[in-house]
KETOR-333631 format. One record per atom (N, C-alpha, C): x, y, z; residue in one letter. Coordinates in steps of 0.02 Angstrom, whole numbers, padded with zeros to 5 digits, always signed. Layout:
XYZa
...
This chain:
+00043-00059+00000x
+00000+00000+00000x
+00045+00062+00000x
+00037+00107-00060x
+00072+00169-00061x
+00049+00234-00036x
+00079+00276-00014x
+00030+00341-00006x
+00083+00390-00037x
+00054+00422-00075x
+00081+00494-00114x
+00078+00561-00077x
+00129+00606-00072x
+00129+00649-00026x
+00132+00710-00075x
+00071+00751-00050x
+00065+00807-00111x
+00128+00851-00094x
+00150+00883-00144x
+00238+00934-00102x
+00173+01013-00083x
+00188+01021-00018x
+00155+01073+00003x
+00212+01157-00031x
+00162+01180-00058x
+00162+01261-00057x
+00204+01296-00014x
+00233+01351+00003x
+00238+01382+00049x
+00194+01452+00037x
+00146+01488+00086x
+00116+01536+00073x
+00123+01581+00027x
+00204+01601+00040x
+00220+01690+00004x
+00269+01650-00071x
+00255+01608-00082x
+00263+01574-00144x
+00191+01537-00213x
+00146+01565-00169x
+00072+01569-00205x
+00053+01621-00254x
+00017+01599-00313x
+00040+01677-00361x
-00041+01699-00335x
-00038+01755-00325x
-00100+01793-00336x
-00116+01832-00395x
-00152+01816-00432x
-00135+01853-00489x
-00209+01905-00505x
-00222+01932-00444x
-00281+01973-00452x
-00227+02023-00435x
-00202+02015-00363x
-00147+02061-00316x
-00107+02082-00366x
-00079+02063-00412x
-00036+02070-00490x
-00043+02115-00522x
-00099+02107-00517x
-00113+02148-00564x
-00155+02214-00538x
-00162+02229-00491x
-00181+02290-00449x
-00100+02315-00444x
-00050+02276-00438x
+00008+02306-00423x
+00034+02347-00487x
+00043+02300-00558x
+00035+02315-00617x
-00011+02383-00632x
-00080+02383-00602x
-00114+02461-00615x
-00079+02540-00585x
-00062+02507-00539x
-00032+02532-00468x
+00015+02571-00509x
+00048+02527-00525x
+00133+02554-00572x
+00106+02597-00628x
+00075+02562-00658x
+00075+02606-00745x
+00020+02659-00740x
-00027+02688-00724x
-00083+02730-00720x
-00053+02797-00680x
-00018+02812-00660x
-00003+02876-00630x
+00065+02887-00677x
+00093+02872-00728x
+00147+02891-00770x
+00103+02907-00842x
+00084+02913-00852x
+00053+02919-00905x
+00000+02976-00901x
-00041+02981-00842x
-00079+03056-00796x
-00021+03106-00806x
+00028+03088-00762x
+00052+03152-00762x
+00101+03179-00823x
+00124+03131-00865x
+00137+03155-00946x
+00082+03202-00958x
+00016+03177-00962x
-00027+03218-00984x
-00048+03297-00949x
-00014+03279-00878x
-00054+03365-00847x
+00028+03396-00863x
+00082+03380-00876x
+00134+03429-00889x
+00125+03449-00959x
+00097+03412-01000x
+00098+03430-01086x
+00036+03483-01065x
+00002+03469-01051x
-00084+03532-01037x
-00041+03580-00996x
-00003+03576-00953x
+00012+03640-00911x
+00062+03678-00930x
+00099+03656-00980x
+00164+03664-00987x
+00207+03661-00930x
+00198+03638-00870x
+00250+03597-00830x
+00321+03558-00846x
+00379+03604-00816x
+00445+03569-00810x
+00431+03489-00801x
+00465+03427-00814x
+00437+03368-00822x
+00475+03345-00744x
+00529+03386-00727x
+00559+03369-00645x
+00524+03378-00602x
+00488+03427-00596x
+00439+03466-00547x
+00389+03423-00556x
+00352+03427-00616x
+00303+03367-00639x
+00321+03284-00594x
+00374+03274-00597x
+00381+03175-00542x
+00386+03198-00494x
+00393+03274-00468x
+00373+03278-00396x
+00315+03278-00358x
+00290+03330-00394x
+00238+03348-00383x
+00156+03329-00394x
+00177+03275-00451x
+00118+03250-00451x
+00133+03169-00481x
+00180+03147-00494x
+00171+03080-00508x
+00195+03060-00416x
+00259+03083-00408x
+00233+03047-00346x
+00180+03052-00284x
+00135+03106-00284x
+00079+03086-00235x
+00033+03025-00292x
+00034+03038-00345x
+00007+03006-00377x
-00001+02904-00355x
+00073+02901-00358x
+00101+02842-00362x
+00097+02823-00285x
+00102+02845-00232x
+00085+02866-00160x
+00003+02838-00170x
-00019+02886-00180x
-00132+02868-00169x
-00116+02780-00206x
-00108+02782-00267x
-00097+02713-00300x
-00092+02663-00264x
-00027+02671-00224x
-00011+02598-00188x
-00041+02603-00136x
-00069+02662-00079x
-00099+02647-00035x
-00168+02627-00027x
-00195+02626-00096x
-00260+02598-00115x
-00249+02511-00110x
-00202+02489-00161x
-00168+02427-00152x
-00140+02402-00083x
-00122+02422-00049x
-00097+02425+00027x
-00171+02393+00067x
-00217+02456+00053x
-00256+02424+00102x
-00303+02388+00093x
-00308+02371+00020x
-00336+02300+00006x
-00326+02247+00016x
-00232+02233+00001x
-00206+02175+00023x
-00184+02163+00104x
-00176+02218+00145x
-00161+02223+00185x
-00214+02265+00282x
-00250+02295+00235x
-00279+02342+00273x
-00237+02412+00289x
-00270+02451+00355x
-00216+02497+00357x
-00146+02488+00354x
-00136+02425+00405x
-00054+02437+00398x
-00016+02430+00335x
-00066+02419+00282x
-00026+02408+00191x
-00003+02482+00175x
-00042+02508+00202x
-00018+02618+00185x
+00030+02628+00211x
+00055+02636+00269x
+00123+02637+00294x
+00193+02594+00257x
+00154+02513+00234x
+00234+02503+00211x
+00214+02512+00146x
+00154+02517+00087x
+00155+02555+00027x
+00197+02600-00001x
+00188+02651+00073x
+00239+02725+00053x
+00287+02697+00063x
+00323+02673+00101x
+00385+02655+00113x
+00410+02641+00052x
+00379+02583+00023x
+00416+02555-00045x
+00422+02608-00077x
+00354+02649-00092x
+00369+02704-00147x
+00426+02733-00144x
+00423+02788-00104x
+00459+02819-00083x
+00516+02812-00082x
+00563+02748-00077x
+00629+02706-00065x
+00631+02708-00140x
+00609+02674-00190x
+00607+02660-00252x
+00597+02722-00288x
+00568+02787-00283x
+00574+02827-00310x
+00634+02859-00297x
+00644+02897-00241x
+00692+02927-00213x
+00787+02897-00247x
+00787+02837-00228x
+00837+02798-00257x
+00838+02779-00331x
+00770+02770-00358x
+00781+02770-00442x
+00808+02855-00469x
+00789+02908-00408x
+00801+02973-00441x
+00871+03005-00435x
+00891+02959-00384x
+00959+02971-00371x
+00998+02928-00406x
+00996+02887-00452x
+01030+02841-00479x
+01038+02871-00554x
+00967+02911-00578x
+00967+02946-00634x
+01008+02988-00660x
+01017+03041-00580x
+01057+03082-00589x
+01133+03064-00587x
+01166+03026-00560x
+01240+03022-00539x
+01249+02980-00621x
+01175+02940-00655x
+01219+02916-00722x
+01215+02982-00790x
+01150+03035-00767x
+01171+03091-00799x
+01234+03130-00802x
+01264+03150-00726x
+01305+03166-00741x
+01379+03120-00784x
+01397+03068-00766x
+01430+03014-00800x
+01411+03014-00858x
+01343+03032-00881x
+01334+03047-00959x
+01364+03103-00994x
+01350+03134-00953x
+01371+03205-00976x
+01476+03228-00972x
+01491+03196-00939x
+01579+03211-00930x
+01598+03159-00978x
+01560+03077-00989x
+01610+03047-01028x
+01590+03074-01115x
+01529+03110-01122x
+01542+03166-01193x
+01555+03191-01196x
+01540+03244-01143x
+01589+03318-01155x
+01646+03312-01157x
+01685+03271-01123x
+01758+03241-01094x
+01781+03216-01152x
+01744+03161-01196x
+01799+03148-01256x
+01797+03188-01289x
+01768+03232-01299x
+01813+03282-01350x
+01870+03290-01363x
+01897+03316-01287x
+01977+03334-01286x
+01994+03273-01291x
+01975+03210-01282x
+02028+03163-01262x
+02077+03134-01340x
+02130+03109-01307x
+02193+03106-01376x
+02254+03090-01324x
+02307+03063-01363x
+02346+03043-01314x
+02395+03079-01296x
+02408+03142-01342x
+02429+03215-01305x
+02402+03250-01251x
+02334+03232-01247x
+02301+03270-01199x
+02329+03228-01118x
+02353+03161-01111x
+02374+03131-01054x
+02428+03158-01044x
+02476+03165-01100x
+02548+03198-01101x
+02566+03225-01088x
+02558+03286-01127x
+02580+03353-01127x
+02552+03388-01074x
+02591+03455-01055x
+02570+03502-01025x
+02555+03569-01052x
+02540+03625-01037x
+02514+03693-01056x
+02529+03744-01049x
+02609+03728-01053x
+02665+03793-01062x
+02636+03852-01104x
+02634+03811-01178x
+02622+03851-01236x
+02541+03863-01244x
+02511+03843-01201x
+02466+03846-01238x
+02406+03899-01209x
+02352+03946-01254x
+02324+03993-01242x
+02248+03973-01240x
+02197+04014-01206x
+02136+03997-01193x
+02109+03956-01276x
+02129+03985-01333x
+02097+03982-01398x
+02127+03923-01427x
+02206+03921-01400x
+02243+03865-01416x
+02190+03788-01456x
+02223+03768-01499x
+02174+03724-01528x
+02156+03629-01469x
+02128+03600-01482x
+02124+03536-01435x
+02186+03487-01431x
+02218+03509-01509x
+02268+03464-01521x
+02338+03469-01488x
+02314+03524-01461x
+02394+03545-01432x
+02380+03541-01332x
+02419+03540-01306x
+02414+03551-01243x
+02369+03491-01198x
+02389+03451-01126x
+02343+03411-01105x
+02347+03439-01041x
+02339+03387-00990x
+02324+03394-00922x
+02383+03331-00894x
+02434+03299-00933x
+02503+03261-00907x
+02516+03290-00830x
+02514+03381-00837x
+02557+03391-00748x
+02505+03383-00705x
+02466+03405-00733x
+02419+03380-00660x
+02379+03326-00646x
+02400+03272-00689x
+02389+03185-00667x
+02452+03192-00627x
+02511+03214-00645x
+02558+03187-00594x
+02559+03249-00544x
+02538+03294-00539x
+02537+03320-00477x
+02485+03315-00427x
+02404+03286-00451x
+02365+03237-00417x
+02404+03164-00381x
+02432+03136-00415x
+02459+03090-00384x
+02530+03110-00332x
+02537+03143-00345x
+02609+03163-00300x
+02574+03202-00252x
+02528+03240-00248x
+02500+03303-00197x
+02459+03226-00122x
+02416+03192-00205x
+02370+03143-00143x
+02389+03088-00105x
+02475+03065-00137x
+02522+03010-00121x
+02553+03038-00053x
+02561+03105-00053x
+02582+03121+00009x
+02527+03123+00054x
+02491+03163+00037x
+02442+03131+00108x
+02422+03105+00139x
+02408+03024+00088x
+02400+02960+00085x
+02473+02929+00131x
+02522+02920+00136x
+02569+02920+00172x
+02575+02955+00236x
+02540+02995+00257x
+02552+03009+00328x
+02478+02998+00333x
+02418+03027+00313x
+02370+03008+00343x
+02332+02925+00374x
+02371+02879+00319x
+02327+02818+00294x
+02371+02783+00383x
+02453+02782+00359x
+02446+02756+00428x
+02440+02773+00505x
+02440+02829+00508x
+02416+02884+00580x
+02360+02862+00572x
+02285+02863+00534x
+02211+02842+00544x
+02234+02767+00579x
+02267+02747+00532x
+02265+02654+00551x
+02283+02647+00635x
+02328+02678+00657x
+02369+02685+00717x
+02318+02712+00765x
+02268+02751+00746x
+02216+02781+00777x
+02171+02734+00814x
+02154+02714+00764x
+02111+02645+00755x
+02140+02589+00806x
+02186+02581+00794x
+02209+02509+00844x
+02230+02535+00896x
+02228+02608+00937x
+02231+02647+01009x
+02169+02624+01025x
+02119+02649+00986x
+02042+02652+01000x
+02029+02598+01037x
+02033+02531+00991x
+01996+02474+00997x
+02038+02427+01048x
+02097+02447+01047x
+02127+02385+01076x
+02167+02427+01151x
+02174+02461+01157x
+02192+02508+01211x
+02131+02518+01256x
+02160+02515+01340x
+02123+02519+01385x
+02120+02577+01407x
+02151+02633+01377x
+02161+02693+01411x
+02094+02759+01430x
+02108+02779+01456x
+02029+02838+01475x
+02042+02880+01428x
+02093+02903+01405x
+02099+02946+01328x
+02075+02917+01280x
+02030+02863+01254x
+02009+02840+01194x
+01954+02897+01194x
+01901+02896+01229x
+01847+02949+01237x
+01876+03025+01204x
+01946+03060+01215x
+01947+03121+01210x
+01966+03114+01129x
+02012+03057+01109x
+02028+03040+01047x
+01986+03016+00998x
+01929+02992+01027x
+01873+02973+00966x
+01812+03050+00963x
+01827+03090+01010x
+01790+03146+01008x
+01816+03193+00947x
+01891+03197+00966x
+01931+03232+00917x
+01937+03228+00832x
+01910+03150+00824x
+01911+03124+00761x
+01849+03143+00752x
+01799+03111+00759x
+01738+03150+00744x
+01720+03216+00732x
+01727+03254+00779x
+01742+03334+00765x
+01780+03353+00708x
+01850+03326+00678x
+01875+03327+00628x
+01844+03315+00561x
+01797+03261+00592x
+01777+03232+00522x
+01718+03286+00486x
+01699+03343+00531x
+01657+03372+00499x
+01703+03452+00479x
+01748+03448+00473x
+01794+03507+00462x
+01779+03519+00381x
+01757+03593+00373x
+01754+03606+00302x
+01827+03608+00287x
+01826+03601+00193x
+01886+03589+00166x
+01922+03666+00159x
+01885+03721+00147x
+01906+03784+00142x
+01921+03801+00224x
+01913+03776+00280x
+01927+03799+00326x
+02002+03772+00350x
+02003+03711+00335x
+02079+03665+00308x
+02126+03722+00274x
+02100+03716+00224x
+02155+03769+00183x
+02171+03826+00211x
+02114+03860+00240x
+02123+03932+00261x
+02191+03927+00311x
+02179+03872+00377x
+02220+03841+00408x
+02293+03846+00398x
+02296+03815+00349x
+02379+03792+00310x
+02398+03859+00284x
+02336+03918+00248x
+02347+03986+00224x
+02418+04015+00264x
+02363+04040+00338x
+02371+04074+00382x
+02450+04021+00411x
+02475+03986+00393x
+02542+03955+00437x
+02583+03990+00365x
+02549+03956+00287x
+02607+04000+00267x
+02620+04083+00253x
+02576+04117+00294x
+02585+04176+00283x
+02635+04191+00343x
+02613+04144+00415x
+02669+04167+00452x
+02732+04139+00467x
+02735+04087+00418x
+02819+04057+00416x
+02841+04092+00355x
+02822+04128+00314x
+02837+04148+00244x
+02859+04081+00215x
+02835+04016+00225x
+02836+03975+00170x
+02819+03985+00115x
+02850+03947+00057x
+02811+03941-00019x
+02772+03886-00028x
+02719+03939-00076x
+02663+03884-00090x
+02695+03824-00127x
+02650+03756-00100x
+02713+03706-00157x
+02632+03650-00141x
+02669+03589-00193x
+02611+03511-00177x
+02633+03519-00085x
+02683+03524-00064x
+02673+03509+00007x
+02623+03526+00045x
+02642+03593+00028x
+02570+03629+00078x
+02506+03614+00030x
+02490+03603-00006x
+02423+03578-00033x
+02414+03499+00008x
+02453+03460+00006x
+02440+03388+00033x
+02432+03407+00117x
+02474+03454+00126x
+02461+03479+00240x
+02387+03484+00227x
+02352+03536+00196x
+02300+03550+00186x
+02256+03495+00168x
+02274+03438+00130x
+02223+03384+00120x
+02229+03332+00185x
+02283+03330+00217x
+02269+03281+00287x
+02230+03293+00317x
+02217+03338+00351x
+02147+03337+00399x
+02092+03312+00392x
+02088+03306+00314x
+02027+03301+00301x
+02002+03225+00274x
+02063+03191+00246x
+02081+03111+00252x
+02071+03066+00317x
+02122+03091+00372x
+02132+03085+00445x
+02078+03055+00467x
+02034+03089+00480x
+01968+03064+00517x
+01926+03011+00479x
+01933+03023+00411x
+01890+02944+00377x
+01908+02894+00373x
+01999+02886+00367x
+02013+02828+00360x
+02018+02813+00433x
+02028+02855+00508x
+02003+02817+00557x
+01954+02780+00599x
+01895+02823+00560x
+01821+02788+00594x
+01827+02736+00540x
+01843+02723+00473x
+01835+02652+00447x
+01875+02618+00465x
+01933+02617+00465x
+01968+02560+00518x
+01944+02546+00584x
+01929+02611+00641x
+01916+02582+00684x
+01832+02525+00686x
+01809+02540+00641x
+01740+02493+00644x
+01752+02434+00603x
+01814+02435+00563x
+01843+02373+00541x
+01856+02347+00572x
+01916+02346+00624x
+01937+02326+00670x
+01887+02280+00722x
+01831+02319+00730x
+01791+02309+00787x
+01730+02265+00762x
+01737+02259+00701x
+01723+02184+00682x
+01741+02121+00695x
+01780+02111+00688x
+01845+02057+00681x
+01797+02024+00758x
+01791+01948+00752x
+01787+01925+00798x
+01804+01921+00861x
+01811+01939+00910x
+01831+01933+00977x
+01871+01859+00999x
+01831+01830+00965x
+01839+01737+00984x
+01941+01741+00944x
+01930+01766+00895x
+01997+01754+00858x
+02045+01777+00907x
+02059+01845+00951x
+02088+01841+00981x
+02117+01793+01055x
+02049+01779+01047x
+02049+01733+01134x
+02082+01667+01087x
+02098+01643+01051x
+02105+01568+01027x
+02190+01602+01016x
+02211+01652+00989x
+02276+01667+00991x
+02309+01673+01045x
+02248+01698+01082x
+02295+01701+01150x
+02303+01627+01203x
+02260+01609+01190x
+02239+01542+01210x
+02312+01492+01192x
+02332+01498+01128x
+02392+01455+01102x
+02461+01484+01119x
+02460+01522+01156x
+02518+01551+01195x
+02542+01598+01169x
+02501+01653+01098x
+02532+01703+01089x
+02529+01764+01105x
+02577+01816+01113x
+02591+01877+01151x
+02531+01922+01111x
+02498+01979+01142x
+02449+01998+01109x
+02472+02037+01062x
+02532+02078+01063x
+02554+02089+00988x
+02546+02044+00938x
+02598+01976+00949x
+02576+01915+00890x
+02500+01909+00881x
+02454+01912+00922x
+02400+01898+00913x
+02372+01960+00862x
+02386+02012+00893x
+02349+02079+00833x
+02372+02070+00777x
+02445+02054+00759x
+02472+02083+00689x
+02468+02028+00653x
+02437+01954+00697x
+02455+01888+00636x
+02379+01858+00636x
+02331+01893+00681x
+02262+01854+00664x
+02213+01934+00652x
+02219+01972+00699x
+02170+02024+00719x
+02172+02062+00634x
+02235+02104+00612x
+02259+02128+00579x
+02226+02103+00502x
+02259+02022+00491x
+02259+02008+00414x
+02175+01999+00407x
+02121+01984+00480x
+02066+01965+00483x
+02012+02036+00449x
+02055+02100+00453x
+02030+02162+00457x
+02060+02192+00383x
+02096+02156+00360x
+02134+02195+00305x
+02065+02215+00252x
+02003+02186+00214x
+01953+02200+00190x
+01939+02288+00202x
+01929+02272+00270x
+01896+02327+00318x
+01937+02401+00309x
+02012+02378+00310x
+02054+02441+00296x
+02058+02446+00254x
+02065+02409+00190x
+02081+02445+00119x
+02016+02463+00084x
+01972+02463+00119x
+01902+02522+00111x
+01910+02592+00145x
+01954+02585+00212x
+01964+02633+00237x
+01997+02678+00206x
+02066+02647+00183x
+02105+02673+00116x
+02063+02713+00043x
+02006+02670+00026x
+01980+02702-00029x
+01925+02764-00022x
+01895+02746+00053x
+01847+02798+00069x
+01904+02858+00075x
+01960+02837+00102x
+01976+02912+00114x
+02030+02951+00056x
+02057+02903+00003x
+02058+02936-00064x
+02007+02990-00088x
+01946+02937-00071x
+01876+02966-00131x
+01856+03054-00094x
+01899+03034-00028x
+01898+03128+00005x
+01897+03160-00014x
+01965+03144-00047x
+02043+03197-00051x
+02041+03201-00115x
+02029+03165-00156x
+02074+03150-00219x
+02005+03232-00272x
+01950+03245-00233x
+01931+03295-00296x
+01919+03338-00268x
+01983+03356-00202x
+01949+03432-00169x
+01984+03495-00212x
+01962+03539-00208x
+01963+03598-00251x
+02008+03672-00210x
+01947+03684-00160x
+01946+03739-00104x
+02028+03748-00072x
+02056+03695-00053x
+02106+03693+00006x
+02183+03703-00063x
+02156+03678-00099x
+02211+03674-00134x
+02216+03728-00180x
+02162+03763-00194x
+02189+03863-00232x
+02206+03884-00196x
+02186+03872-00113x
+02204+03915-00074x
+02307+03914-00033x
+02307+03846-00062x
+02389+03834-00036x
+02439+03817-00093x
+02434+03822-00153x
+02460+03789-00201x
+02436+03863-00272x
+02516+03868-00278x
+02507+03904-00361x
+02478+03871-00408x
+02458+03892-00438x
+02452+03853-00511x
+02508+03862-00557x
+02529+03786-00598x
+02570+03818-00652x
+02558+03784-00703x
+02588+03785-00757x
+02581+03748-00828x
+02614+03716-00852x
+02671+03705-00805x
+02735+03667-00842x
+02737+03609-00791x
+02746+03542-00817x
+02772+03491-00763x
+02817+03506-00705x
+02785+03488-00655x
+02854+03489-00578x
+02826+03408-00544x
+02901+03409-00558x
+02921+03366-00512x
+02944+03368-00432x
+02952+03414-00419x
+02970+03432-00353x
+02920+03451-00305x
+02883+03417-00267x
+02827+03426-00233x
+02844+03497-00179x
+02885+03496-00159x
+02919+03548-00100x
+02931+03619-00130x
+02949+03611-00200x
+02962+03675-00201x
+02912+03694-00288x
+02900+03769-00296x
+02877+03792-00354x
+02811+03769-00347x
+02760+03805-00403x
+02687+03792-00433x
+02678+03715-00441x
+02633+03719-00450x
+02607+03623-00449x
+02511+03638-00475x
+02509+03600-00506x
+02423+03610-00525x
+02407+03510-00509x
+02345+03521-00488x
+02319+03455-00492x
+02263+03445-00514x
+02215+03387-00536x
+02166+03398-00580x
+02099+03441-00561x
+02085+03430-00494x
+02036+03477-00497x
+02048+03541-00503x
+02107+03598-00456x
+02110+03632-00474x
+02138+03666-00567x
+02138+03609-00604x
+02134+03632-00674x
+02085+03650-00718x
+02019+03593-00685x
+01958+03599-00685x
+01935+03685-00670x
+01947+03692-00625x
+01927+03752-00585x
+01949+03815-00627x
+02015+03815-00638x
+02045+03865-00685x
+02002+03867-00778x
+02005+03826-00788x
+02006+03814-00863x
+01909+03830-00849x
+01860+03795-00824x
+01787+03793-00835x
+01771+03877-00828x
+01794+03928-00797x
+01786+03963-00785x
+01808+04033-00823x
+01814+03998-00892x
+01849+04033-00938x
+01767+04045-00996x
+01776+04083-01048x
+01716+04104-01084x
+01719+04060-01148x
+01785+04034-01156x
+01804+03987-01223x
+01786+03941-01220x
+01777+03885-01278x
+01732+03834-01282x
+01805+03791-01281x
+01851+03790-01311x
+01921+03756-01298x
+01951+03737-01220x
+01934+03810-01184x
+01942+03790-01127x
+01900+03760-01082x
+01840+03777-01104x
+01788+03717-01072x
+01798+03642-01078x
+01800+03653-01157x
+01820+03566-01163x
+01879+03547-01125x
+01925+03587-01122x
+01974+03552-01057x
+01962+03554-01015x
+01928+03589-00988x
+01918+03580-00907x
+01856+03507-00900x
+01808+03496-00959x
+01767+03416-00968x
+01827+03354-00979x
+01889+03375-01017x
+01908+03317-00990x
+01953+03313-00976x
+01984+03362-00920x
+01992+03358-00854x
+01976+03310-00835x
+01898+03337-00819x
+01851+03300-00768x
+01837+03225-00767x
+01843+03215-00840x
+01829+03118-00869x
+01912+03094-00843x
+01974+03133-00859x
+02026+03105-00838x
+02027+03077-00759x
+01999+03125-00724x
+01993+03136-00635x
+01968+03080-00634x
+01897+03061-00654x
+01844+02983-00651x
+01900+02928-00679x
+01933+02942-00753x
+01969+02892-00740x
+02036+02865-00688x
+02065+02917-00662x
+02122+02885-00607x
+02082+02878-00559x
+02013+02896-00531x
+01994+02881-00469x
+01978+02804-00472x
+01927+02785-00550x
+01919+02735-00548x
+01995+02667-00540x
+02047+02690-00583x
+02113+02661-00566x
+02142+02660-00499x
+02144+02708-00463x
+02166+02676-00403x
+02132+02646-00338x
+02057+02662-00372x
+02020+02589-00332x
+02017+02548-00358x
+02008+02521-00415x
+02038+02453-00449x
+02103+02419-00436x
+02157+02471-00437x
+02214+02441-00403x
+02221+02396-00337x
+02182+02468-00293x
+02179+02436-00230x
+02146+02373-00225x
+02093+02365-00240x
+02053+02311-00233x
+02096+02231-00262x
+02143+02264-00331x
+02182+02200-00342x
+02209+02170-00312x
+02257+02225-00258x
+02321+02213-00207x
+02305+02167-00164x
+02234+02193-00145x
+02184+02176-00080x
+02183+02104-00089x
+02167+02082-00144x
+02141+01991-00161x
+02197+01968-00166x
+02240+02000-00200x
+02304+01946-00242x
+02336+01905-00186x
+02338+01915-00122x
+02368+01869-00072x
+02332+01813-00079x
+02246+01846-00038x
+02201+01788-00017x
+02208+01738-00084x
+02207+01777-00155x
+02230+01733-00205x
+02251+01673-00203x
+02320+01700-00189x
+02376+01659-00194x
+02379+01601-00152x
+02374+01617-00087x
+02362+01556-00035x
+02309+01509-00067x
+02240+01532-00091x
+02186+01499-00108x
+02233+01453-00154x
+02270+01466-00214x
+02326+01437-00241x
+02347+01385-00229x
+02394+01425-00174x
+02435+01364-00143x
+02401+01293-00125x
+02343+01281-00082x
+02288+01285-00052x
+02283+01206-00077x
């Protein structure tokens, strides 16, 4: 004697296909309304998805809400909306702009334009002549220094914080925080006012003094919450096998957290690497390649941006657009880098493995 066992359902795997299609009305019936009251009103079409597709789309689902749900379907209705609009509108815009720099941007682009610099060259100057070469390398030389004192002072920060018993963690995590909301023109002003009273020269140095502060504090709250991930148990099992809690931080705590820091590393690139403000304010501009971070003019990409967009010429506009596509591309490169560095170990062991 056999018995057959029907395979049971699970509830929220049942199609409703009335609910479907109220959701389906839900969606498409308030986009198509308000096409029509901006063409009758002559309504901006931005103002228009504010103003009236989304209450629109709002009444919609909370009708649906409290059919399938009753009242409490209105409360998480909007929610969805609202999340899904808000975030589809913000997604629009950051690929508008990305639309807009990687066209305007190739214009200039050519492989003189990586090269060369803009000794010779005049607002009218043609595209073919002259690039933005010094200030890829004075971006990288201005943000390499900062990156070098900031990245490991945050890191060092970070492992006081978390792993130190001291009553100064409180005054030191106050300090970072407070930092972290420091405007960037107030930075610069900062570094201004030291070189007016050391009579230093403006150079990449004092542009990179001026970008630490403002690095400092990000890459330490991401390490320290990296850090403070890391299992607890991992340490007790290191210590457990007889090792000194140094060995224990730098050979389990450490490599367990490395993820955690080389985000810390990239959040606090993505700072630095397109501030504008701190760096007209401590740094000449010039047109000729330097190599010498310490001494003489130095331009870096944003402030080239800054110089060149602000000109009435359409030549110099287009350089200062791709500028701007050059900037997206090394930012995108040296988080790609990083992220390579980051795996290629775990790689390798997996490898070995």
């Amino acid at each position: 004697m056999s018995f057959s066992v029907r395979p049971t359902v699970q509830p929220w795997r049942r199609a409703n296909l009335k609910r479907r299609f109220e959701i389906l009305l839900a969606v498409a019936i308030p986009l198509p309304l308000t096409m029509l009251f901006a063409l009758l009103s002559n309504l901006d079409v931005n103002l228009a998805l504010i103003a009236v597709f989304l209450p629109l789309q709002l009444i919609a689902a909370g009708l649906v809400g409290v059919r399938a749900y009753g009242k409490r379907g209105i409360g998480d209705a909007a929610l969805v909306v609202i999340t899904i609009f808000f975030s589809t509108f913000v997604l629009v815009l950051l690929l508008s702009v990305l639309f807009s720099v990687i066209v305007e941007g190739g214009r200039a682009i050519s492989w003189q334009f990586f090269s060369q610099n803009n000794v010779y060259v005049s607002p009218t100057t043609s595209l073919e002549y002259g690039g933005v070469g010094h200030a890829i390398l004075g971006t990288l030389m201005v943000v390499g220094l900062t990156t070098l004192a900031a990245v490991p002072l945050g890191i060092a920060m970070a492992v006081y914080l978390t792993q130190s018993q001291s009553k100064t963690r409180n005054l030191v995590r106050t300090f970072t925080q407070a930092l972290s909301g420091l405007p960037s023109v107030v930075s610069g002003l900062f570094i201004l006012t030291i070189i007016e009273a050391t009579q230093m020269g403006r150079s990449g140095f004092t542009g990179a003094l001026a970008l630490f502060p403002l690095m400092l504090p990000t890459v330490a709250r991401v390490a320290e919450e990296a850090l403070r991930l890391v299992p607890v148990d991992l340490r007790y099992a290191a210590l457990a096998l007889g090792a000194p809690n140094y060995r224990a931080f730098f050979q389990v705590i450490l490599p367990a957290a490395k993820s955690g820091l080389m985000t810390a590393l990239l959040l606090g690139l993505a700072r630095v690497v397109g501030e504008t403000a701190p760096l007209i304010l401590t740094m000449n501009p010039s047109s000729s390649t330097s190599l010498n971070p310490f001494d003489g003019g130095m331009t870096t990409l944003p402030t080239f941006i800054y110089n060149y967009l602000a000109s009435s010429y359409q030549t110099s506009q287009a350089r200062a657009w791709g500028a701007a596509l050059v900037l997206l591309m090394v930012v995108g490169l040296l988080f790609g880098l990083a992220r390579i560095l980051s795996k290629s170990k775990t790689t390798k062991k997996k490898a070995s493995k």
